[in-house]
C-alpha positions as CSV (number, residue, x, y, z in Angstrom):
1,X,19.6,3.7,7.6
2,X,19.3,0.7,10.5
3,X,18.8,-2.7,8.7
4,X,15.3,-3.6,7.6
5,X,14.3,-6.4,9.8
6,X,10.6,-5.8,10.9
7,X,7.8,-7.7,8.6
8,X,4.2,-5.3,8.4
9,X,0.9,-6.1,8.0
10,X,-2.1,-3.9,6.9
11,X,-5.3,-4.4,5.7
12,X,-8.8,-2.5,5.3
13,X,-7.7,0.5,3.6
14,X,-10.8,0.0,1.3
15,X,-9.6,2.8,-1.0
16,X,-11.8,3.5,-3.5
17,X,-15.0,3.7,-0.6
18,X,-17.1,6.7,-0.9
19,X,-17.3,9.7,-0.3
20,X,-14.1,10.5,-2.2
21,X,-12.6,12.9,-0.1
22,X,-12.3,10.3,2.8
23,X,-10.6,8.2,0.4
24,X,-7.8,10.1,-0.1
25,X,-7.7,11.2,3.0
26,X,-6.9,7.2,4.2
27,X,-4.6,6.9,1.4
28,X,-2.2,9.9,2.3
29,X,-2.5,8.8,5.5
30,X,-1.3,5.2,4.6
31,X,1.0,7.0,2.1
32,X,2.5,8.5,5.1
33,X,3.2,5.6,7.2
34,X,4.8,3.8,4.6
35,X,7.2,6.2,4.4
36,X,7.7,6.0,8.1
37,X,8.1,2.2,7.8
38,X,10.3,2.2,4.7
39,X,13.7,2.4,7.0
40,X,13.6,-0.8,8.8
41,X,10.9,-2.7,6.5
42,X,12.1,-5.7,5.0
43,X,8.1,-7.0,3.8
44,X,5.1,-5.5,3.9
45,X,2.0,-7.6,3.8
46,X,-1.4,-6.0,2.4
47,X,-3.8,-8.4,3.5
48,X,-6.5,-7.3,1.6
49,X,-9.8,-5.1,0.9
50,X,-6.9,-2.5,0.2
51,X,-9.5,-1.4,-2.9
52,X,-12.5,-0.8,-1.8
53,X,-13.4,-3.0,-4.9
54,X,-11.4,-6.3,-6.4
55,X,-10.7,-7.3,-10.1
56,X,-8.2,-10.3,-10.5
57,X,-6.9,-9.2,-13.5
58,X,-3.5,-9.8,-13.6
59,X,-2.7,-6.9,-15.8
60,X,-4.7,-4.1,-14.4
61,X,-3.9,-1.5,-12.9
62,X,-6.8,0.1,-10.6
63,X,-7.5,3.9,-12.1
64,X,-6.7,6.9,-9.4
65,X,-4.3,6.5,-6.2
66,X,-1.0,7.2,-8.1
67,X,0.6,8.1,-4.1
68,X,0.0,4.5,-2.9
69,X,0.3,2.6,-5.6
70,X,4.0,5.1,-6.6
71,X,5.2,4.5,-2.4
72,X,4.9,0.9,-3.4
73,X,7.0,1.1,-6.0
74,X,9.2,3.3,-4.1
75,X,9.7,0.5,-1.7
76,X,9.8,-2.6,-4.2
77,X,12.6,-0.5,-5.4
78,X,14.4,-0.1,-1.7
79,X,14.3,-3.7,-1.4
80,X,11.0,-4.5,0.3
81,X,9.3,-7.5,-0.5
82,X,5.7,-7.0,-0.8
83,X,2.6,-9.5,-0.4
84,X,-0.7,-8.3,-1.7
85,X,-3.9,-10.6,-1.0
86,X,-6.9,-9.8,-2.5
């Protein structure tokens, strides 16, 4: 594994947006690149409108899009910090 020295930035993913099957589609697709990113990632901003809708709840968890919300907590777990806007 090379060290994880790169900083990434997305935003936009709107997840969430109708129809439905688009919005998986952009979330394995996203799912997907963050495992290609997850080698030399050391942070990983999500500047915001990742949900195609925003509570600021601090203790709720939006319903559906277990892959990307399960990668994230695959790389918390690697090591990479993560920033989320809303």
């Amino acid at each position: 594994m090379s060290e994880r020295t790169r900083i990434y930035f997305a935003s936009d993913l709107h997840l969430g947006m109708h129809p439905g099957e688009e919005s998986l589609r952009r979330e394995k697709l996203f799912v997907q690149w963050l495992e290609e990113i997850k080698k030399d990632a050391s942070e990983l901003w999500l500047l915001g409108d990742v949900f195609d809708y925003w509570f600021e709840y601090k203790k709720v968890v939006p319903r559906g899009f277990t892959r990307f919300l399960g990668k994230l907590a695959s790389l918390s777990d690697a090591g990479v910090k993560i920033h989320l806007l809303p």
